[in-house]
PDB file of N, CA, C and O in Angstrom:
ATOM      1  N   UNK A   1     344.420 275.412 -32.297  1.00  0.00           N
ATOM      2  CA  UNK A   1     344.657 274.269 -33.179  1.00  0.00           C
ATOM      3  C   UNK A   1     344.440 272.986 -32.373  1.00  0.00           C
ATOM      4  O   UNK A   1     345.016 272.828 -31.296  1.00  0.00           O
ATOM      5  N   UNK A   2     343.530 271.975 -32.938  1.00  0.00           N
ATOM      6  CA  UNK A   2     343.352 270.595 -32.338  1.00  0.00           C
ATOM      7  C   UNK A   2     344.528 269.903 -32.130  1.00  0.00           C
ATOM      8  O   UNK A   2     345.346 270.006 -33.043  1.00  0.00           O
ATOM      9  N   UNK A   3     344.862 269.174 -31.105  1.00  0.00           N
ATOM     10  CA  UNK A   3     345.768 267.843 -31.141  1.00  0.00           C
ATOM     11  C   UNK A   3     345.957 267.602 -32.284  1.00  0.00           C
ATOM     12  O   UNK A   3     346.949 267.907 -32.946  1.00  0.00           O
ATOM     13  N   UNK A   4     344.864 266.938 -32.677  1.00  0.00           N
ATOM     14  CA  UNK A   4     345.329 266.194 -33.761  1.00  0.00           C
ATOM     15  C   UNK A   4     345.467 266.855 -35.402  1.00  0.00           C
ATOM     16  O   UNK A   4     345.484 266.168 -36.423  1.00  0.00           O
ATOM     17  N   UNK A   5     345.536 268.012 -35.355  1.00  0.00           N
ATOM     18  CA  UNK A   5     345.535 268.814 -36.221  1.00  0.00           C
ATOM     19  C   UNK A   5     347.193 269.375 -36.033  1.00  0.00           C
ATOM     20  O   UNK A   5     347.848 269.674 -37.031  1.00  0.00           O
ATOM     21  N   UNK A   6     347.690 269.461 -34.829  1.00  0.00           N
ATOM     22  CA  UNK A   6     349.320 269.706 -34.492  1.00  0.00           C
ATOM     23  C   UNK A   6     349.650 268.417 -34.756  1.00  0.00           C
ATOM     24  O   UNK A   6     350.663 268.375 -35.455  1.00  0.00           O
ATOM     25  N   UNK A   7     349.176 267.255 -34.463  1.00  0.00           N
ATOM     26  CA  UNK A   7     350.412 265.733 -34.478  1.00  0.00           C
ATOM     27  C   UNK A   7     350.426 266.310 -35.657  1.00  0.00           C
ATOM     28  O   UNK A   7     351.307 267.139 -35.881  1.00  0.00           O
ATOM     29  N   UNK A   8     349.376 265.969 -36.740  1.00  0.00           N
ATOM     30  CA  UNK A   8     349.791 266.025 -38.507  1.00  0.00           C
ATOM     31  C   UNK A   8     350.812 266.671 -38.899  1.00  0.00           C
ATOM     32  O   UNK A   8     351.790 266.229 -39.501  1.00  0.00           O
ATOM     33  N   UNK A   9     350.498 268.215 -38.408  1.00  0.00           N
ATOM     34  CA  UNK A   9     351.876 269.436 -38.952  1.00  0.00           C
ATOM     35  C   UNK A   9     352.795 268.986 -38.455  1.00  0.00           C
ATOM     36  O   UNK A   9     353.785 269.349 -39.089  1.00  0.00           O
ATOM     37  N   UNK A  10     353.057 268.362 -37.628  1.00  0.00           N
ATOM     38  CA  UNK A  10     354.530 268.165 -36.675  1.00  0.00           C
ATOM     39  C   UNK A  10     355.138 266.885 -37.623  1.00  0.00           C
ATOM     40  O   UNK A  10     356.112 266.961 -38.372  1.00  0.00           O
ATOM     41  N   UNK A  11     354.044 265.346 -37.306  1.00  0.00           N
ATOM     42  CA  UNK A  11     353.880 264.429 -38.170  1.00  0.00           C
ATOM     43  C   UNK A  11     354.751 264.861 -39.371  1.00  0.00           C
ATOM     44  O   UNK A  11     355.970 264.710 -39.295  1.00  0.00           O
ATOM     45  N   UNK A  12     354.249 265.332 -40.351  1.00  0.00           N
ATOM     46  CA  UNK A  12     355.141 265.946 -41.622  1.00  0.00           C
ATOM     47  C   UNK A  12     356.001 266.555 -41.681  1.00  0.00           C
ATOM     48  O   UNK A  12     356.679 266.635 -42.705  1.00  0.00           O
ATOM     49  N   UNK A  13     356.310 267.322 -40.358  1.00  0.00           N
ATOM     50  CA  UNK A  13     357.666 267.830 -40.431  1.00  0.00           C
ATOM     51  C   UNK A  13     358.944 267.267 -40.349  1.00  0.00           C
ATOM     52  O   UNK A  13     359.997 267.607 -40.889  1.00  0.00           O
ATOM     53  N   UNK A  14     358.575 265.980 -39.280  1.00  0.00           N
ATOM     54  CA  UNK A  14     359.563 264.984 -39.083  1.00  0.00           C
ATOM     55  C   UNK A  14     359.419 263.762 -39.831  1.00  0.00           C
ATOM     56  O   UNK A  14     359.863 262.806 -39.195  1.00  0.00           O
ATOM     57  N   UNK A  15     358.871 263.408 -41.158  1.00  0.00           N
ATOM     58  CA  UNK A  15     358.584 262.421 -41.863  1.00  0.00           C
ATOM     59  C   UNK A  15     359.830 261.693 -42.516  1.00  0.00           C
ATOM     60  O   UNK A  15     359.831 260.742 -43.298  1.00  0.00           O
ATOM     61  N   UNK A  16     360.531 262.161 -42.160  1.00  0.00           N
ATOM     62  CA  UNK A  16     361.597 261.506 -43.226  1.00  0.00           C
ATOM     63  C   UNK A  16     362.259 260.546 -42.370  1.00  0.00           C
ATOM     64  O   UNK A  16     362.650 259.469 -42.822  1.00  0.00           O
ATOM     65  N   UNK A  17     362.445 260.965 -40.836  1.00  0.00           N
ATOM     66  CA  UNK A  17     363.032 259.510 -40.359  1.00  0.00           C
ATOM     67  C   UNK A  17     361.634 259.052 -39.776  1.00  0.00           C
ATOM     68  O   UNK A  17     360.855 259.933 -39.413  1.00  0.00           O
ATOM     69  N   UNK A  18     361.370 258.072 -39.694  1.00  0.00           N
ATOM     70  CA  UNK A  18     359.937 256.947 -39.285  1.00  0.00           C
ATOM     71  C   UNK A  18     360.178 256.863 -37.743  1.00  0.00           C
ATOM     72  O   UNK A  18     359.318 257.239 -36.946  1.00  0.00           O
ATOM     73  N   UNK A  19     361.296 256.390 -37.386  1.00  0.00           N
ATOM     74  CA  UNK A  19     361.558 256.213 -35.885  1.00  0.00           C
ATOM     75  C   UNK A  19     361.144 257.607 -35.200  1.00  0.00           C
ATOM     76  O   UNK A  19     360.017 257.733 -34.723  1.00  0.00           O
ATOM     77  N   UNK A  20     362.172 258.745 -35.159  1.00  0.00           N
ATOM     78  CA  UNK A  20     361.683 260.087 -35.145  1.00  0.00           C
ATOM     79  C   UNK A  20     360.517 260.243 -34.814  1.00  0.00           C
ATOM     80  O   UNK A  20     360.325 260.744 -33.707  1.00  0.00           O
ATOM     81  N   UNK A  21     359.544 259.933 -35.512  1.00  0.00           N
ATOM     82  CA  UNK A  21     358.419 260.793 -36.093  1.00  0.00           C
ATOM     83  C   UNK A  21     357.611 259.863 -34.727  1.00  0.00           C
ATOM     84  O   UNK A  21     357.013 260.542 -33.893  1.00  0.00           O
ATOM     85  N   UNK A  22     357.629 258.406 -34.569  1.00  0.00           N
ATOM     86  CA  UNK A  22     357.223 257.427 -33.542  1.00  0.00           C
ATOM     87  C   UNK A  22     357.367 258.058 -32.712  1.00  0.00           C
ATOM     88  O   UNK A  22     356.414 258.789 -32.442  1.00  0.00           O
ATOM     89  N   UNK A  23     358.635 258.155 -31.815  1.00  0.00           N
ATOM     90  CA  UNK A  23     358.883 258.704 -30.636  1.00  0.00           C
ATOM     91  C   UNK A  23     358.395 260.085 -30.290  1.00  0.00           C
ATOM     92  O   UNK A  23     358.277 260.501 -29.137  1.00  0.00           O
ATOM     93  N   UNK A  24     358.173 260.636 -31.184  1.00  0.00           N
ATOM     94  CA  UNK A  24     357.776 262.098 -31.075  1.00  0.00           C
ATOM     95  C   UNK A  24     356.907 262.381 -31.289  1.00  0.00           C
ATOM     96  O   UNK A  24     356.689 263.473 -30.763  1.00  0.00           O
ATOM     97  N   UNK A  25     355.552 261.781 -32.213  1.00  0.00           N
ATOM     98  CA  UNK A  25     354.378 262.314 -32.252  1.00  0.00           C
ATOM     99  C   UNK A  25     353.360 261.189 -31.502  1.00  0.00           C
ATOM    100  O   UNK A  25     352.546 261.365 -30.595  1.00  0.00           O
ATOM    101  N   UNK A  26     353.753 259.888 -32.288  1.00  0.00           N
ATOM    102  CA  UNK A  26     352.308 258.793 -32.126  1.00  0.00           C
ATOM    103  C   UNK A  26     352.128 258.212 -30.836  1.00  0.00           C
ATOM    104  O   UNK A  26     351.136 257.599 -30.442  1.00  0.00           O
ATOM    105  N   UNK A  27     353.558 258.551 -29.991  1.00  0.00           N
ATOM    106  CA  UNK A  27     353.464 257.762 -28.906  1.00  0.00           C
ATOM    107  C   UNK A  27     354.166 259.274 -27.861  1.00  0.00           C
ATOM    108  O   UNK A  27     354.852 258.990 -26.879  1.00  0.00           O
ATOM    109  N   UNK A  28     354.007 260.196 -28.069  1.00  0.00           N
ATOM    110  CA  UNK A  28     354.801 261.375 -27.263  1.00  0.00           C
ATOM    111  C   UNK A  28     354.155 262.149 -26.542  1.00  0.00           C
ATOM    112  O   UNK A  28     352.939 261.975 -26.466  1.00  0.00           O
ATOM    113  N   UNK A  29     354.605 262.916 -26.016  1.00  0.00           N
ATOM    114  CA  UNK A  29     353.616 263.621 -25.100  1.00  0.00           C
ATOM    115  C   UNK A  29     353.321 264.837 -26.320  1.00  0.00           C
ATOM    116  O   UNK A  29     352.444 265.690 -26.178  1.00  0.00           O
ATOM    117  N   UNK A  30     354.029 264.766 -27.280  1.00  0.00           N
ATOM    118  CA  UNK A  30     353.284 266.253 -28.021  1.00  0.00           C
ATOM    119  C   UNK A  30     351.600 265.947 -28.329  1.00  0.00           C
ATOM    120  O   UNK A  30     350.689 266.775 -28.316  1.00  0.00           O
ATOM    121  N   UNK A  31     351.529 264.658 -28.574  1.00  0.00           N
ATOM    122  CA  UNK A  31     349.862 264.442 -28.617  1.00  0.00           C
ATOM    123  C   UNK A  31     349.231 264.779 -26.956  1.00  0.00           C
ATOM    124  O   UNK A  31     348.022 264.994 -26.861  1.00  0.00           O
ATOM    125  N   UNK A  32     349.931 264.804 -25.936  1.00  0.00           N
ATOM    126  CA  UNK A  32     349.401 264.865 -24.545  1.00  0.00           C
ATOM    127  C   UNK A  32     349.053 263.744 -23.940  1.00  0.00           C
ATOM    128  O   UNK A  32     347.957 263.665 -23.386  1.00  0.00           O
ATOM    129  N   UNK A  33     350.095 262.515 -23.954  1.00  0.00           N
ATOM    130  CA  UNK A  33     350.173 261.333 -23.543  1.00  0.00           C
ATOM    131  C   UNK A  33     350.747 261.012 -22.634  1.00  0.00           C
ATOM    132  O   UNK A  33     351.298 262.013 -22.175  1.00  0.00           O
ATOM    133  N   UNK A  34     350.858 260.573 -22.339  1.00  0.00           N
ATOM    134  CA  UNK A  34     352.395 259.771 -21.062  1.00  0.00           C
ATOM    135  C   UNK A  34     351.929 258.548 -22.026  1.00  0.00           C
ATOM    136  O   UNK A  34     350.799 258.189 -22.357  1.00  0.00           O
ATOM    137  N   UNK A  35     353.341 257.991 -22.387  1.00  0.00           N
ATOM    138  CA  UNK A  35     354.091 257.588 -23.018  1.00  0.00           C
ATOM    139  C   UNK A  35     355.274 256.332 -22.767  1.00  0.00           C
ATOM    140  O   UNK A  35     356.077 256.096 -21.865  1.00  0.00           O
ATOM    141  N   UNK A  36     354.935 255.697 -24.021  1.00  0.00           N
ATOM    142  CA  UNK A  36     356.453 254.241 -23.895  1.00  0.00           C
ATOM    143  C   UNK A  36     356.847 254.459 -24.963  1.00  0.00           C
ATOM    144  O   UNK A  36     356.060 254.731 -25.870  1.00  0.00           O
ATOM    145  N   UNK A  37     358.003 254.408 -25.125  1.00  0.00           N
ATOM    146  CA  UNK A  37     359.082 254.516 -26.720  1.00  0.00           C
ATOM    147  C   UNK A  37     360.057 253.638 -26.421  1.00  0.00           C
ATOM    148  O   UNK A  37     361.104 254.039 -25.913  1.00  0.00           O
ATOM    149  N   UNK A  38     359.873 252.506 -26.659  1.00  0.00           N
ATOM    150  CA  UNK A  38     361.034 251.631 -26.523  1.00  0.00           C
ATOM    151  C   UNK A  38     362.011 252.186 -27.255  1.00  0.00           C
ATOM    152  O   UNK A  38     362.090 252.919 -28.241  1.00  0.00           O
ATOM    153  N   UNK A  39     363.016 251.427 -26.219  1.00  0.00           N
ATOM    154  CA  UNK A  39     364.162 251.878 -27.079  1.00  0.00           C
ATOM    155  C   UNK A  39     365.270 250.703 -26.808  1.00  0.00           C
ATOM    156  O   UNK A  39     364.876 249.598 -26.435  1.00  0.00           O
ATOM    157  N   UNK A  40     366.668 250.966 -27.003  1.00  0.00           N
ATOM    158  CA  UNK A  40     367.432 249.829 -26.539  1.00  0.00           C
ATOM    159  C   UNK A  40     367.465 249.468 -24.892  1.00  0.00           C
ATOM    160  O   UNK A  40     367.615 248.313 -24.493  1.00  0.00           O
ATOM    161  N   UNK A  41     367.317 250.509 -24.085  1.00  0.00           N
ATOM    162  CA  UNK A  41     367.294 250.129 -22.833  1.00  0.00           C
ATOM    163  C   UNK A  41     365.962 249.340 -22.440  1.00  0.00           C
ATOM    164  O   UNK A  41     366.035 248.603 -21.457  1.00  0.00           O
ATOM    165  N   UNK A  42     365.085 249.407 -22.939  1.00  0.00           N
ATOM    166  CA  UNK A  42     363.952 249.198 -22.336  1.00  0.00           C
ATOM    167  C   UNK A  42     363.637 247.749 -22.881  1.00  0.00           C
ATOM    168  O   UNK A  42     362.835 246.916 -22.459  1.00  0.00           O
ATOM    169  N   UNK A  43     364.530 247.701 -23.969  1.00  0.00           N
ATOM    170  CA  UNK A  43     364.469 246.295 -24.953  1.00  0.00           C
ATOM    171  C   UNK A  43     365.416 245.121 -23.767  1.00  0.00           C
ATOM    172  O   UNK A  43     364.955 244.069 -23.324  1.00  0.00           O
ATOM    173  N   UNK A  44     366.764 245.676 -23.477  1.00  0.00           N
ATOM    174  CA  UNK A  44     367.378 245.256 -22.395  1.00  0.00           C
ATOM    175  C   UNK A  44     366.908 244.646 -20.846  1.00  0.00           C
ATOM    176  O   UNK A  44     367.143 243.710 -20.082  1.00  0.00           O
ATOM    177  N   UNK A  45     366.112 245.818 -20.963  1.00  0.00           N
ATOM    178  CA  UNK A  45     365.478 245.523 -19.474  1.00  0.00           C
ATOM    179  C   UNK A  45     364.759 244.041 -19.433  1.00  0.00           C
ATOM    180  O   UNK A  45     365.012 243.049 -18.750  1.00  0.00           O
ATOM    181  N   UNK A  46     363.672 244.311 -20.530  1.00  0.00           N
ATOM    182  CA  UNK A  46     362.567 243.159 -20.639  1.00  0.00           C
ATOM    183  C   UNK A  46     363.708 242.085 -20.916  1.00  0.00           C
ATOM    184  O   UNK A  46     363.777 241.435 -19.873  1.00  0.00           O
ATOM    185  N   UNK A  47     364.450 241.689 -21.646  1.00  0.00           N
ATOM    186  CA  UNK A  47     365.508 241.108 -22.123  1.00  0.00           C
ATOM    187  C   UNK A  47     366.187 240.102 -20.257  1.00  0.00           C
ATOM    188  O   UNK A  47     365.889 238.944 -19.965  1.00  0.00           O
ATOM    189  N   UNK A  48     366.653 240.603 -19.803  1.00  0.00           N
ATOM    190  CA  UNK A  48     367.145 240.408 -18.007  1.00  0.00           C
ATOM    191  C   UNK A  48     365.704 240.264 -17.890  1.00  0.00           C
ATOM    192  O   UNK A  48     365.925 239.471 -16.975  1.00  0.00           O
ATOM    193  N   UNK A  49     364.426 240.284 -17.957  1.00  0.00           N
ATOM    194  CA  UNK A  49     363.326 239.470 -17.009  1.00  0.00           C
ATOM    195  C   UNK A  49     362.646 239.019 -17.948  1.00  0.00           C
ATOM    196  O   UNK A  49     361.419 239.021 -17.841  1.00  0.00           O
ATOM    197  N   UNK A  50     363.462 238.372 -19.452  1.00  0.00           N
ATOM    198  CA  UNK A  50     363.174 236.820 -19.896  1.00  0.00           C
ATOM    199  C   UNK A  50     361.765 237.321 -20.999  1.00  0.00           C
ATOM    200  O   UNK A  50     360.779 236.624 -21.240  1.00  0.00           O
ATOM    201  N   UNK A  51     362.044 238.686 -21.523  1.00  0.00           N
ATOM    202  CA  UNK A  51     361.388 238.876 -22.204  1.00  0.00           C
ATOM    203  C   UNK A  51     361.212 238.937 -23.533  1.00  0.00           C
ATOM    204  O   UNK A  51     360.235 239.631 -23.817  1.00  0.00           O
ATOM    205  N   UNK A  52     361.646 238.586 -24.251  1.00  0.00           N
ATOM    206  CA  UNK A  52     362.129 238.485 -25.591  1.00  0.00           C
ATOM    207  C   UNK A  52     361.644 238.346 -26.953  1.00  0.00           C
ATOM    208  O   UNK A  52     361.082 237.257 -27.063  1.00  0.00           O
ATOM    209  N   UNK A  53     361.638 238.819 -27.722  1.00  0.00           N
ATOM    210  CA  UNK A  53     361.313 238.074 -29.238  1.00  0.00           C
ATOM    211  C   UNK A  53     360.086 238.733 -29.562  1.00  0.00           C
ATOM    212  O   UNK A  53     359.367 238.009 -30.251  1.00  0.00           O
ATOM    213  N   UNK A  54     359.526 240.016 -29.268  1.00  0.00           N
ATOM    214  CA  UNK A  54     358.308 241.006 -29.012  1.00  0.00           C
ATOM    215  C   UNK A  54     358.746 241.875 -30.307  1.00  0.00           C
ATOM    216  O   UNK A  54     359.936 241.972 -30.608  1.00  0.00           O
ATOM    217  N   UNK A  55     357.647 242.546 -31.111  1.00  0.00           N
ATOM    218  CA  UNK A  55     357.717 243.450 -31.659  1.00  0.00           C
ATOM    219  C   UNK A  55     357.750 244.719 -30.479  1.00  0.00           C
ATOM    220  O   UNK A  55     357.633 244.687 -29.254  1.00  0.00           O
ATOM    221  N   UNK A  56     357.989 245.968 -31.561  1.00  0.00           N
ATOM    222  CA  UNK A  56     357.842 247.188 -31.035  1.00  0.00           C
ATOM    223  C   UNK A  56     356.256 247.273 -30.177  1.00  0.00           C
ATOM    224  O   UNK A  56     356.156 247.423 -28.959  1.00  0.00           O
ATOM    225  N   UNK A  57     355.268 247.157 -30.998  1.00  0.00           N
ATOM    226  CA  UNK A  57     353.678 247.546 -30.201  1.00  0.00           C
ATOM    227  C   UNK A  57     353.738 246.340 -29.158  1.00  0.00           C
ATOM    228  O   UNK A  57     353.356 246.689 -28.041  1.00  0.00           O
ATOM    229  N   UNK A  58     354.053 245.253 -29.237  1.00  0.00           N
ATOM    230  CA  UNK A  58     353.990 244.424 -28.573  1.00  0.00           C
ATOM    231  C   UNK A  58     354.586 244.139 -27.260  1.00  0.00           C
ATOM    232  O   UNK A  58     354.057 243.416 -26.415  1.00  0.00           O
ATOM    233  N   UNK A  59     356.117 244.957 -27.083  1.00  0.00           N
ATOM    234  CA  UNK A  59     356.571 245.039 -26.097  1.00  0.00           C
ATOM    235  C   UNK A  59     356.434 246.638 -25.130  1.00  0.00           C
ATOM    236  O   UNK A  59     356.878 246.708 -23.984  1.00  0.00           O
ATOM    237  N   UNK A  60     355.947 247.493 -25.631  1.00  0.00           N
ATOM    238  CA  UNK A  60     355.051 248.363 -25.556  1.00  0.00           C
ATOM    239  C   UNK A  60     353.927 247.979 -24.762  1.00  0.00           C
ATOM    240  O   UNK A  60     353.740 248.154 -23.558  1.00  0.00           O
ATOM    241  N   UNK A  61     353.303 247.501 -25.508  1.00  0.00           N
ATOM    242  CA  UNK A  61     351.722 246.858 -24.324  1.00  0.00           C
ATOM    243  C   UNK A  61     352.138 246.225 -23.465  1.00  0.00           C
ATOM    244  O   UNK A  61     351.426 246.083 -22.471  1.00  0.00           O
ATOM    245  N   UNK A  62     353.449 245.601 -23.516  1.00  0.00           N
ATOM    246  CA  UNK A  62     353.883 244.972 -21.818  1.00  0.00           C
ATOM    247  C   UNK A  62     354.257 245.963 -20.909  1.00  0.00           C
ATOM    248  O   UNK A  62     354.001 245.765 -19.722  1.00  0.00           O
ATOM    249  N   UNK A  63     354.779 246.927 -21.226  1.00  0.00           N
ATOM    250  CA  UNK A  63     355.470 247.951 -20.604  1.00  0.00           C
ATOM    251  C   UNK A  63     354.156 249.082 -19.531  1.00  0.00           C
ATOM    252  O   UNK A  63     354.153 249.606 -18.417  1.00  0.00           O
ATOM    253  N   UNK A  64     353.170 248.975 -20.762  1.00  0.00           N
ATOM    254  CA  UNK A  64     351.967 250.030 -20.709  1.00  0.00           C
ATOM    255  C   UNK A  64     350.890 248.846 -19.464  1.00  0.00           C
ATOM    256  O   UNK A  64     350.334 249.473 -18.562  1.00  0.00           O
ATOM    257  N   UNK A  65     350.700 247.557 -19.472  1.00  0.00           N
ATOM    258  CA  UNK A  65     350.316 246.969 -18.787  1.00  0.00           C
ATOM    259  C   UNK A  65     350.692 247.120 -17.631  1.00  0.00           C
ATOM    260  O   UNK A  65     349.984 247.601 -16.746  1.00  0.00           O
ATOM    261  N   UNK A  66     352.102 246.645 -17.454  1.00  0.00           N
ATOM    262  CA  UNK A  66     352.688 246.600 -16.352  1.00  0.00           C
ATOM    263  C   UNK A  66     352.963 248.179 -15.205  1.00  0.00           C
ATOM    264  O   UNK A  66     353.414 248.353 -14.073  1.00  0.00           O
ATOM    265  N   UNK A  67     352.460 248.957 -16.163  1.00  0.00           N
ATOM    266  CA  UNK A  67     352.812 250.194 -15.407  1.00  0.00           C
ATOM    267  C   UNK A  67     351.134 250.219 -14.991  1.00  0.00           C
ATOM    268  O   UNK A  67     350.757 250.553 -13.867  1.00  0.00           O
ATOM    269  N   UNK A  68     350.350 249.874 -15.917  1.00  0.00           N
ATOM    270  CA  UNK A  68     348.677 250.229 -15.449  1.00  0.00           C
ATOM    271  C   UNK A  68     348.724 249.363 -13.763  1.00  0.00           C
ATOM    272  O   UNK A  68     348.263 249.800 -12.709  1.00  0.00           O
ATOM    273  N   UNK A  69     349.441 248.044 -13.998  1.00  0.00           N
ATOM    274  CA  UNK A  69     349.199 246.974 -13.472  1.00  0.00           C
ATOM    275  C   UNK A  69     349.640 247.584 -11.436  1.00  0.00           C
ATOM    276  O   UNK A  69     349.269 247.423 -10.273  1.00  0.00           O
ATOM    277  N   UNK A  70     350.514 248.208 -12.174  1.00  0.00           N
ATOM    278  CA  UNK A  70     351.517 249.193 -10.942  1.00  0.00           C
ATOM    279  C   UNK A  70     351.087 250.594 -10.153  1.00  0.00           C
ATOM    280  O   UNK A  70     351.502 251.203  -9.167  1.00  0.00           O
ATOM    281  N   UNK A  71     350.137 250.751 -11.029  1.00  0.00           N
ATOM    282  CA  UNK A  71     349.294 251.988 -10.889  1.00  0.00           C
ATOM    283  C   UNK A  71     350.233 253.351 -10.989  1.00  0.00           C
ATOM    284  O   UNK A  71     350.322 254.317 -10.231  1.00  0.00           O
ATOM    285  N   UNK A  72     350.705 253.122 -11.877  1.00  0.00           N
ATOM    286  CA  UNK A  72     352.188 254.051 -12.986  1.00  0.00           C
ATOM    287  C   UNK A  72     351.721 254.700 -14.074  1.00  0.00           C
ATOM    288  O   UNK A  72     351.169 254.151 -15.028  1.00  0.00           O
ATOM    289  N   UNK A  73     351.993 256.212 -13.916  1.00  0.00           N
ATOM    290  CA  UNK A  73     352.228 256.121 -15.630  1.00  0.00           C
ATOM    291  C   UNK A  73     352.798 255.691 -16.687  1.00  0.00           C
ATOM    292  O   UNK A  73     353.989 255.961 -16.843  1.00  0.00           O
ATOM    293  N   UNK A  74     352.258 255.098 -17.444  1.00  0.00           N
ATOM    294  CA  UNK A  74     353.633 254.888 -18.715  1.00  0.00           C
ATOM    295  C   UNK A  74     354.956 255.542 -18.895  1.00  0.00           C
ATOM    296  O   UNK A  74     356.033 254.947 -18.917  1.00  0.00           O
ATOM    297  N   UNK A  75     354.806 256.587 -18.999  1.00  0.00           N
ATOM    298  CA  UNK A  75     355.824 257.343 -19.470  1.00  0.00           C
ATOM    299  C   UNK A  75     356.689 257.613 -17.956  1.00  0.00           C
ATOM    300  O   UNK A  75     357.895 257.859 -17.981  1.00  0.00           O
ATOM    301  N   UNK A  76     356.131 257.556 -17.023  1.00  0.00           N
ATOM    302  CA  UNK A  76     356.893 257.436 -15.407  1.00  0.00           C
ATOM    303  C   UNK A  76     357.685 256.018 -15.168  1.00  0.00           C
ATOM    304  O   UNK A  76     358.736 255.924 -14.535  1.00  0.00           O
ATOM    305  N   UNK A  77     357.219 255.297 -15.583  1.00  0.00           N
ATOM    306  CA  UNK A  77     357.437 253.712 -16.082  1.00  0.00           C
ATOM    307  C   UNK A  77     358.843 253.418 -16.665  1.00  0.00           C
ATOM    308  O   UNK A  77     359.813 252.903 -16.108  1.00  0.00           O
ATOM    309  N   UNK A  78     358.664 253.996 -18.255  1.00  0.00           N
ATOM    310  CA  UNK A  78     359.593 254.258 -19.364  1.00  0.00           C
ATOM    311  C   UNK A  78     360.685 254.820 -18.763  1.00  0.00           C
ATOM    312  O   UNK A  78     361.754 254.215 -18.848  1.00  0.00           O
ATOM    313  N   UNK A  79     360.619 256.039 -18.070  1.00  0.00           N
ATOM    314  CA  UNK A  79     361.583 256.946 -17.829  1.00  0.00           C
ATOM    315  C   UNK A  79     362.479 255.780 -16.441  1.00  0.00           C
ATOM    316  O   UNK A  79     363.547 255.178 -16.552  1.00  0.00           O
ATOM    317  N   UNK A  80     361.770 255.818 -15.559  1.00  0.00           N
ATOM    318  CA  UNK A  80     362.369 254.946 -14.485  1.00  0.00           C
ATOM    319  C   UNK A  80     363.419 253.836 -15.345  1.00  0.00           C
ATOM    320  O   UNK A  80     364.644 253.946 -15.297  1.00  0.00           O
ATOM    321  N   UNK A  81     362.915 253.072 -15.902  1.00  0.00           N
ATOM    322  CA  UNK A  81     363.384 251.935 -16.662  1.00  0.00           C
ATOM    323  C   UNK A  81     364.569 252.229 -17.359  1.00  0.00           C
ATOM    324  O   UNK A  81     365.604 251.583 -17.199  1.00  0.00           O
ATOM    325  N   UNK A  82     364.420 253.452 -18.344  1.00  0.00           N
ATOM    326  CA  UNK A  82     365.536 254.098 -19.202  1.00  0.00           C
ATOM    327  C   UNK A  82     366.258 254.116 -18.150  1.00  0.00           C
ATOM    328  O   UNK A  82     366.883 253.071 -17.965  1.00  0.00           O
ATOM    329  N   UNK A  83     366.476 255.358 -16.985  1.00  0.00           N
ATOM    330  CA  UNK A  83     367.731 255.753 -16.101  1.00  0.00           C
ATOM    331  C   UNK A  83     367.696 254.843 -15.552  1.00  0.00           C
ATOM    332  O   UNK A  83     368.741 254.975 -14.914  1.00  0.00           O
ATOM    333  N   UNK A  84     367.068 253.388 -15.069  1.00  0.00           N
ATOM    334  CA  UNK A  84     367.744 252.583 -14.543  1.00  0.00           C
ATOM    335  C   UNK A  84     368.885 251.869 -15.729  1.00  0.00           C
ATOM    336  O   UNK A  84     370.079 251.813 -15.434  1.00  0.00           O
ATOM    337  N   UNK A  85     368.485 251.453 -16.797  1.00  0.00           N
ATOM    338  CA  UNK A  85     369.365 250.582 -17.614  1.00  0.00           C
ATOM    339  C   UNK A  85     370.787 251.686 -18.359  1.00  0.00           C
ATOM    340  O   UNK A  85     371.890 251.302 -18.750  1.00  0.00           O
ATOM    341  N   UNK A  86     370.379 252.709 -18.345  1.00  0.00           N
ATOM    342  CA  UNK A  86     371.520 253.919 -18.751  1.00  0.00           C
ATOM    343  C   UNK A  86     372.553 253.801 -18.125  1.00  0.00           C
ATOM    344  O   UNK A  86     373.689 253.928 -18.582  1.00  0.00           O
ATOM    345  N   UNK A  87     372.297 253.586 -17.194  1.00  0.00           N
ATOM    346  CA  UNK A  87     373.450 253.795 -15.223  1.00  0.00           C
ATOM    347  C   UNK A  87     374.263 252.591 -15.803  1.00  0.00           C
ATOM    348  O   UNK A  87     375.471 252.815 -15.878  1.00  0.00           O
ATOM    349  N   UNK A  88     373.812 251.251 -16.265  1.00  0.00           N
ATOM    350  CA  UNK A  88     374.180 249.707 -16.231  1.00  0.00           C
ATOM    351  C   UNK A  88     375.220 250.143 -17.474  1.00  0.00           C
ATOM    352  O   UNK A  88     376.374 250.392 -17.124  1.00  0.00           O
ATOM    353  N   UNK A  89     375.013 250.213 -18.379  1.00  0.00           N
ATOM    354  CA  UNK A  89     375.825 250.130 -19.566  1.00  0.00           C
ATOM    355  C   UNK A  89     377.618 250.777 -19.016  1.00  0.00           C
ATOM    356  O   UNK A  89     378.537 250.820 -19.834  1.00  0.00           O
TER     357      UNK A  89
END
């Protein structure tokens, strides 16, 4: 079965919550990505280095930049970021 023939089935399985379905198919590794899913920590983070007032895709492409920029994966990026701001709360 294609990628993108699994996001769909999966896609529809989790359709009913929208967020869900984000984190888990369009931006997840089930498509075979490394990956950013903002979330509240990561909203936080940018937030402490004056980042603010960003949509979801938008603060996303900062995240995905800054990790290219770093020579990071995204989703190595994301994760770092999450367990750093998790620890803080």
């Amino acid at each position: 079965m294609s990628d993108r023939r699994l996001s769909y089935r999966l896609w529809t399985a989790v359709s009913s919550s929208t967020a869900t379905s984000r984190l888990l198919l369009v931006e997840g590794n089930l498509v075979g990505r490394s990956h950013v899913a903002v979330d509240v920590h990561l909203r936080a983070f940018a937030a402490d280095a004056g980042v603010t007032g960003l949509q979801y895709e938008e603060l996303r492409a900062v995240y995905e930049e800054a990790a290219a920029a770093l020579g990071h994966e995204p989703g190595g990026m994301e994760h770092a970021v999450w367990r750093f701001k998790s620890r803080a709360v």
